[in-house]
N, C-alpha and C positions, 0 to 999 in steps of 0.2 A: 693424367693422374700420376702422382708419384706412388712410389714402392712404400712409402711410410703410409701414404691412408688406404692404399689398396690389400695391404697383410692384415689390418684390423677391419676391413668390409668382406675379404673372404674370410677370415676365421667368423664373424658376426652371420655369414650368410650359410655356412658349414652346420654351424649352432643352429640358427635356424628351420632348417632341412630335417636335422637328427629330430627335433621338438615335434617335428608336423604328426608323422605318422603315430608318434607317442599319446597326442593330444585329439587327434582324431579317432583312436582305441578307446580310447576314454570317454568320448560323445555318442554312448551309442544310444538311438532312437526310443523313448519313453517305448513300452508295452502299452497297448490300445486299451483304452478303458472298452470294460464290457458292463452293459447295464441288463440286468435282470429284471426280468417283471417278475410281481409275485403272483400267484396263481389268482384268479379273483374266479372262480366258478360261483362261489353264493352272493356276489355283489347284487346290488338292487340295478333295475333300469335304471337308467339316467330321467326318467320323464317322471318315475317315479320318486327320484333323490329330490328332483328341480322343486317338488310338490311338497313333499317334508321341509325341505330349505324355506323354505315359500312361510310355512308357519313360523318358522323362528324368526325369518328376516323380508320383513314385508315388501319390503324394496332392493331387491337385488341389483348390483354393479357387473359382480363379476365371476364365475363360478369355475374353476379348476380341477380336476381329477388328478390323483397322483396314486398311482398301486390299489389301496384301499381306502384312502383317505380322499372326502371332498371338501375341498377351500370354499366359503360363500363369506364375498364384503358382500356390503352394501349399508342400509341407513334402517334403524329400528320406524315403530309409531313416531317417535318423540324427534326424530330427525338428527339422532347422534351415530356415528359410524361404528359397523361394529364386523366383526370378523368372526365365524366359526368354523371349527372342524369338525366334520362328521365322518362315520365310521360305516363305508357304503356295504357294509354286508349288514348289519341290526340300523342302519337310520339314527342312530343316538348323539346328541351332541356331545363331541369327547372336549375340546374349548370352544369358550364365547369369553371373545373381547369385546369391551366397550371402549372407543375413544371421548372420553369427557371434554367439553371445551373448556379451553381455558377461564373464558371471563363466564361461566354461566350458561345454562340452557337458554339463556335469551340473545346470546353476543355480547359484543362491543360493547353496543348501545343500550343494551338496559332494555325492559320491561317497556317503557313509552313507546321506543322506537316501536318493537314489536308489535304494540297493536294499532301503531300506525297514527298512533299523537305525535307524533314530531314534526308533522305537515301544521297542527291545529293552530290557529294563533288565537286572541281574543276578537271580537269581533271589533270593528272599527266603531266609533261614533260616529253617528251622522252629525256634520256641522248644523250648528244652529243660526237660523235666518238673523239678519244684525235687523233691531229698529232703528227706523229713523222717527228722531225727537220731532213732537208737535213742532208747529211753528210756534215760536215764541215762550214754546214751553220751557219743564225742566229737563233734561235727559234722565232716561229710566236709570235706576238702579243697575249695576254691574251684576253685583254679589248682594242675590238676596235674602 
């Protein structure tokens, strides 16, 4: 190497050096998240939440605890998705969502599909026997 690119590789690698320990003072380590419970001594059993959840949402998916708060999906009577929050010290639903389908409580396809017309066809006709014309006769009538 000559003296021309090596006086601008050590001045760039000097710079350098100076920058580390500046930039590394400046990285220091986030503080540990700390998470708190909140007290829950009047919360209900859990066997006993399951059991109130159980009336508002007949078909349960999935059921959650968080502090004092219990999460239940799952699917009403009617078979739409629905989400509540309950308040596990009183049992009370504090929300209920409904998810509506888009096309209808019946889907896609409509009311037929649903009750299961859309298999139905009409019934076929039985063919009918061909005569055959006397001898000598007239041939029957087509269309009578």
């Amino acid at each position: 190497m000559t003296t021309r690119m090596t006086v601008p590789l050590l001045i760039a690698a000097i710079a350098a050096g100076s920058m580390l320990p500046a930039s590394a003072a400046a990285q220091q380590p986030a503080p540990p998240t700390v998470y708190r419970t909140v007290p829950v001594e009047d919360a209900r059993d859990f066997r006993e939440l399951e059991r109130l959840a159980l009336a508002e949402v007949p078909y349960i998916k999935k059921m959650e605890v968080r502090d004092l708060l219990l999460k239940v999906d799952g699917f009403d009577a009617q078979g739409m998705k629905v989400k509540i929050y309950m308040d596990r010290r009183t049992g009370n639903v504090l929300s209920r969502e409904v998810k509506y389908d888009k096309h209808g409580p019946f889907g896609k396809h409509g009311w037929r599909y649903f009750q299961g017309q859309h298999m139905s066809y009409p019934a076929p006709v039985p063919p009918q026997p061909v005569q055959q014309p006397a001898q000598g006769g007239t041939p029957p009538a087509r269309f009578p």
